[in-house]
C-alpha angles and dihedrals in degrees: 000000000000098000087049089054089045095052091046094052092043086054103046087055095051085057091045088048095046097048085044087054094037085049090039108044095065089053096045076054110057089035079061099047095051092041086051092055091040082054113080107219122265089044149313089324127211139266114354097002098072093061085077121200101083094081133227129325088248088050087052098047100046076051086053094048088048098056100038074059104056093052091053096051076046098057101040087058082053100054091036082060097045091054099041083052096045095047098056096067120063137151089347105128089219130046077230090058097040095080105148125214133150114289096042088067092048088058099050101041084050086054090052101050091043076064095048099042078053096057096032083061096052107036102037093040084027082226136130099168108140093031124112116224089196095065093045090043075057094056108046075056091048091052099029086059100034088052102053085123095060106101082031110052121024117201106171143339082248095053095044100051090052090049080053104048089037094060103037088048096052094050090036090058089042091056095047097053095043104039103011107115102215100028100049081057094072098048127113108226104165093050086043091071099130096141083224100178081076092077096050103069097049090044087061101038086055086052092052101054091029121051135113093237125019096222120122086245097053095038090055100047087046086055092049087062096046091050092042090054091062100024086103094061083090097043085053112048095043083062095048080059106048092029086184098112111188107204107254084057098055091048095050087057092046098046086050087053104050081046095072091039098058088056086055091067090031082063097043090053095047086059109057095041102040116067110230090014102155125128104155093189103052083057102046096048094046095043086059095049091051093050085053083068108041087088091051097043082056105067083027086072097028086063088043092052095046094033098239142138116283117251132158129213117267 
């Protein structure tokens, strides 16, 4: 009887030893596992380190690398935003009046390489044979006076920088061909005889009497559009007189000119998607600007098509 109550005893703590190991062993485990992560290898560590928690050197630095990732991507959809919105709005007076669409762009990006085909010509052949002072002379007083706002009423980083380029360039090509050694020697000043002071003070007086708003800033950028639409007359006539057209020439005129037709449609576009959209002057003037070029787009094609040399009638 009392070996029999031993054994059963013996034997009823076995099994309670044996359920406390099999419910004890998965928890020492993982106590162990996460002791063995909190612990840096080669021993308890020191500082921070034994705090535990906090992981590895290796863990934090690969935390480290991922977040330093994520700001950047941050910071790059920041700076991605910034641009899309700064470039939609360009040369409007008004953030209302700077929608962007396709054909705007167009336009100014055409107007911006006919700049660049101009200066490329000058500074890299060190030539400005072909090429009217008078009508560039035209231009630095389009934007000099169009621009009047720009020190006053930012609009965008976009708009800034062309008003910028536009004017530098302008002044930069009049300057060339006026004081440059080597350039003003090219330049053809008894065929370029357009007596080109005739078409500024019309061109004020009509801003004067006609002009959506009589303020000094609005006169003058209405004078600036009336100037602009006949700035070209110089430019050519000089041409009819030469009539030896080099190619970089031809394609400057004809940049200038695509320029002004892509707003035309920018316009037309504008109006049938834009409620309210009317601003008679800006078409007409610039109506008028593109029909100074039609001759010229003519015997531009026809060249093209024949693959000729451009000339223009006397």
């Amino acid at each position: 009887m009392g070996l029999r109550q031993f054994s059963s005893n013996r034997t009823s703590q076995s099994f309670l030893l044996c359920s406390t190991n099999s419910t004890l062993q998965p928890l020492l485990r993982n106590v162990g596992a996460a002791v063995a992560i909190a612990t840096p290898a080669g021993g308890a560590g020191t500082g921070k380190e034994k705090m535990g928690g906090i992981g590895s050197p290796r863990e934090r630095k690969k935390m480290r690398d991922q977040r330093s990732v994520l700001r950047n991507n941050k910071k790059k959809e920041i700076v991605g935003s910034s641009v899309f919105w700064d470039i939609r709005f360009f040369s409007g007076r008004s953030i209302q009046e700077g929608k962007m669409n396709i054909f705007r762009l167009a336009g100014d990006m055409t107007h911006l390489a006919s700049v660049l085909v101009l200066l490329l010509k000058i500074h890299t052949i060190k030539s400005c044979a072909g090429i009217s002072l008078k009508t560039q002379e035209l231009y630095a007083l389009v934007f000099a006076t169009r621009y009047l706002d720009l020190f006053t009423d930012y609009i965008s980083l976009y708009n800034t920088l062309m008003k910028l380029i536009f004017l530098g360039s302008s002044f930069s090509i009049v300057w060339y061909i006026r004081h440059h050694k080597i350039v003003r020697r090219s330049y053809d000043k008894d065929q370029d005889t357009f007596r080109h002071y005739f078409l500024v003070l019309p061109c004020f007086l009509l801003a004067l009497v006609i002009n959506e708003k009589f303020t000094v800033k609005e006169i003058m950028w209405t004078f600036s559009l009336y100037l602009e639409a006949v700035a070209i007359l110089p430019q050519l006539v000089l041409l009819q007189r030469t009539r030896n057209i080099d190619n970089l020439t031809g394609q400057y005129v004809f940049l200038l000119g695509a320029y002004r037709s892509l707003y035309i449609l920018n316009w037309i576009y504008r109006f049938f998607t834009e409620p309210h959209y009317v601003h008679w002057i800006t078409w007409i003037s610039g109506l008028v600007q593109t029909l100074l070029y039609a001759d010229f787009f003519y015997y531009y094609f026809q060249s093209w098509k024949n693959n000729v040399k451009l000339q223009l009638p006397a």
